[in-house]
C-alpha positions in Angstrom: -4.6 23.8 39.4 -6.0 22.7 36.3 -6.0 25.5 33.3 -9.1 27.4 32.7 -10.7 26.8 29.3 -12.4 30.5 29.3 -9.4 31.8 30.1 -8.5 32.7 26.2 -12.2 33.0 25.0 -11.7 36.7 25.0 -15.4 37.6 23.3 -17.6 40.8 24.1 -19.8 38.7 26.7 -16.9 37.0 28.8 -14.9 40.2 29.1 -16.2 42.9 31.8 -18.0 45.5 31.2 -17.2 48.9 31.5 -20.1 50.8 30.2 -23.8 50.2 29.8 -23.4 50.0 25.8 -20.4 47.4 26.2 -22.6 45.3 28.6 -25.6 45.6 25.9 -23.2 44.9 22.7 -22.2 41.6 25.0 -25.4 40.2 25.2 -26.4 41.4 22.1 -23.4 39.6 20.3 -23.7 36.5 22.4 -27.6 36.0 20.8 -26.9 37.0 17.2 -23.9 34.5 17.5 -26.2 31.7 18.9 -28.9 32.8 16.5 -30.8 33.8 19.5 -31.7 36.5 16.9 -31.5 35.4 13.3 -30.0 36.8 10.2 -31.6 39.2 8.5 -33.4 40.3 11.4 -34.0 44.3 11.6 -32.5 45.6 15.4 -33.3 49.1 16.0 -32.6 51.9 19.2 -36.5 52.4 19.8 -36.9 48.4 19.9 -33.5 47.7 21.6 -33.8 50.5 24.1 -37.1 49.5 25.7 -36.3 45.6 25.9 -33.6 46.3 27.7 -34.5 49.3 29.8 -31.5 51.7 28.8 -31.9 54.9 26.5 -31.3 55.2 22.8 -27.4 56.3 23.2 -26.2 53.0 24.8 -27.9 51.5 22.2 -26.9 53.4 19.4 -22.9 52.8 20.6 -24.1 48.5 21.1 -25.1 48.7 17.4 -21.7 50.6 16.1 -19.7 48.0 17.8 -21.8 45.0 16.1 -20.6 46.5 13.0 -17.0 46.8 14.2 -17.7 43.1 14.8 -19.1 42.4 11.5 -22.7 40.9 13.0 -24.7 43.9 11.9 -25.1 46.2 8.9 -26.2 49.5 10.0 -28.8 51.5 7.8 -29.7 55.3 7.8 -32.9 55.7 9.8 -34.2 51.9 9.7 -31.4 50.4 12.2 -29.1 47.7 12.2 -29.5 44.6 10.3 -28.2 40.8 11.7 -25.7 40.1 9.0 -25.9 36.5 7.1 -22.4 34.5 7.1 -21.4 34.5 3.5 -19.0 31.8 2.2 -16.2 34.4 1.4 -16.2 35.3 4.5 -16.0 32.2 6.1 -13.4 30.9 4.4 -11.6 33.9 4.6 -11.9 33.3 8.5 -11.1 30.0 8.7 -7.7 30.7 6.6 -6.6 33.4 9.4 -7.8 31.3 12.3 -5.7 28.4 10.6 -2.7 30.7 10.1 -2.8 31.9 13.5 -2.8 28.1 15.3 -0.2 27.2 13.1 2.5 30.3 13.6 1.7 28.9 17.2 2.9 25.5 16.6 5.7 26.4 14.6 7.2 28.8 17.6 6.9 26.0 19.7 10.0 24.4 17.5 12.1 27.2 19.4 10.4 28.2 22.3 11.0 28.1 25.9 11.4 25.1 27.7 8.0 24.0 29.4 5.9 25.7 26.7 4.8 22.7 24.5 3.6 21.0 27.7 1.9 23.9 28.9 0.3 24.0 26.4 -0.8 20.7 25.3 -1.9 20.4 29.0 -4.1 23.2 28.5 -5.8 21.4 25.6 -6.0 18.2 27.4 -8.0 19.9 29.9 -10.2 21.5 27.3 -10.5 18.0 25.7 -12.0 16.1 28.4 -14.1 18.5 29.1 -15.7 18.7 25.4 -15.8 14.9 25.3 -18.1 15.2 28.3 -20.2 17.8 26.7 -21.4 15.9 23.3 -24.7 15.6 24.3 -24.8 19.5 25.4 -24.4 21.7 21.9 -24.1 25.1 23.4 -21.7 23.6 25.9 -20.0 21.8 23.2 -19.4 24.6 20.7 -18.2 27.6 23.7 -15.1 24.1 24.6 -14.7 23.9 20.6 -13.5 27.5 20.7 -11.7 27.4 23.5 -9.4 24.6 22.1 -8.7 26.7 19.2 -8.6 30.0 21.3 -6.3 28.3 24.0 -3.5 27.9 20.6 -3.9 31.0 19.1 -3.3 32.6 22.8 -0.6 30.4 23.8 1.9 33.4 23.4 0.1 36.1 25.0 0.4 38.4 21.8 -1.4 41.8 22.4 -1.4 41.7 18.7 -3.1 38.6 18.3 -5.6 39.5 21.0 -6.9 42.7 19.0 -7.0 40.4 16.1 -9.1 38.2 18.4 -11.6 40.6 19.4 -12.1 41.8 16.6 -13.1 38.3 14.7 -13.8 36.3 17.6 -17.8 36.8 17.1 -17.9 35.8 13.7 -15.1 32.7 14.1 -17.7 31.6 17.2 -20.7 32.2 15.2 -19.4 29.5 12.1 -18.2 27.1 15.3 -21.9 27.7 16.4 -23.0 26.8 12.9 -20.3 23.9 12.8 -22.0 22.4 15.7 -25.0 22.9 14.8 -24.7 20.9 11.5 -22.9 17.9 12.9 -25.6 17.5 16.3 -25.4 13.9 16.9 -22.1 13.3 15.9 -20.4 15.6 17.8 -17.3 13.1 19.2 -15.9 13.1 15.4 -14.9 16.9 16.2 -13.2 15.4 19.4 -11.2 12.9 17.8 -10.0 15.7 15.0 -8.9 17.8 18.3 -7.4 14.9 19.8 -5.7 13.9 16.5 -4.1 18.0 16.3 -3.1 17.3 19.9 -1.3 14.5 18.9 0.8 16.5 16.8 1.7 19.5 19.2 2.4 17.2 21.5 4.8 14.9 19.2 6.4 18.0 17.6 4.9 17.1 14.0 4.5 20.2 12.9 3.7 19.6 9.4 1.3 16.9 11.0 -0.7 19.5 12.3 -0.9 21.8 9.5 -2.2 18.9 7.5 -4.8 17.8 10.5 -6.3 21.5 10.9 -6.7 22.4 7.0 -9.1 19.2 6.6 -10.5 19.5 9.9 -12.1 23.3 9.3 -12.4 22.2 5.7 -14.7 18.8 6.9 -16.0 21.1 10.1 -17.4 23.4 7.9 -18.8 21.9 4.8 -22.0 21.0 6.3 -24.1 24.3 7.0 -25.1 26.7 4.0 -24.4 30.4 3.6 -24.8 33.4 1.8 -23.2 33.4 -1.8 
């Protein structure tokens, strides 16, 4: 059976819902990510509330988790504000994402036997798939974060997976923007994944920490933010 590449995705939309509000915050998230609803755009309970059919409490909870997320900025009697990525905080993002995948790869200098190949066969999978996809953005960019998810998770850290949820919207919202910015030329991204492959599955450690600092430092270079 081959490995599922949502399996690790663990963002507000592919996690189930509990509540009305977590359902709402999920699709909600999902759009501002996709900028299905653009920065700077003004969200508020009367609006949100009728669109979607619910009352103003759901809503009001949706919009304090969007903050929690950082994809809102909620305001005193106007509502909630779609945030703009700014390029502190992208880079800021990037550097824990980057230290994340590579405390992976460096455990897998001492971990169980079995766990590299797990693993790289869990990115192979993930590969194939996104090579498939170049001509499909949206499709494209959800396999992109997988890749990256499917490291970071390797361990099964409940630490890491708070971490996770907690920046997972904004990480998938640059990827988004990424993607986005390099349409067309989408298989270069595939080869850098193939290249950090490589390297897990050769043991190069120091190989891949080279291959994932240029790749989100090229990745993301061609989309503008906020200063």
């Amino acid at each position: 059976m081959q490995p599922d590449p949502a399996e690790h995705l663990n963002l507000p939309w592919t996690t189930p819902s509990r509540s009305i509000a977590e359902r709402l915050s999920g699709e909600l998230a999902q759009q501002i990510v996709s900028a299905g609803i653009a920065p700077g755009t003004w969200l508020t309970e009367v609006d949100v509330a009728a669109e979607h059919g619910v009352s103003r409490t759901p809503v009001r909870e949706a919009l304090l988790a969007l903050q929690v997320w950082g994809l809102v900025a909620l305001a005193p009697k106007k509502g909630a504000m779609v945030t703009v990525p700014t390029a502190t905080e992208r880079d800021e993002l990037l550097s824990v994402r980057s230290m994340l995948e590579t405390n992976v790869v460096r455990r897998l200098e001492s971990a169980e036997p079995g766990s590299r190949e797990r693993l790289t066969a869990a990115l192979r999978t993930i590969l194939d798939r996104q090579r498939d996809a170049v001509d499909r953005p949206t499709d494209f960019t959800v396999l992109d974060y997988a890749f990256h998810a499917a490291i970071i998770h390797h361990e099964r850290s409940g630490v890491v997976d708070e971490v996770s949820r907690l920046l997972g919207p904004r990480l998938i919202r640059l990827t988004y923007l990424a993607v986005g910015a390099t349409a067309g030329r989408l298989d270069g991204f595939a080869d850098e994944h193939a290249a950090l492959l490589d390297a897990i599955e050769a043991a190069d450690t120091d190989g891949f920490v080279r291959q994932i600092d240029r790749h989100l430092a090229q990745g993301h270079s061609g989309y503008e933010v906020a200063r």
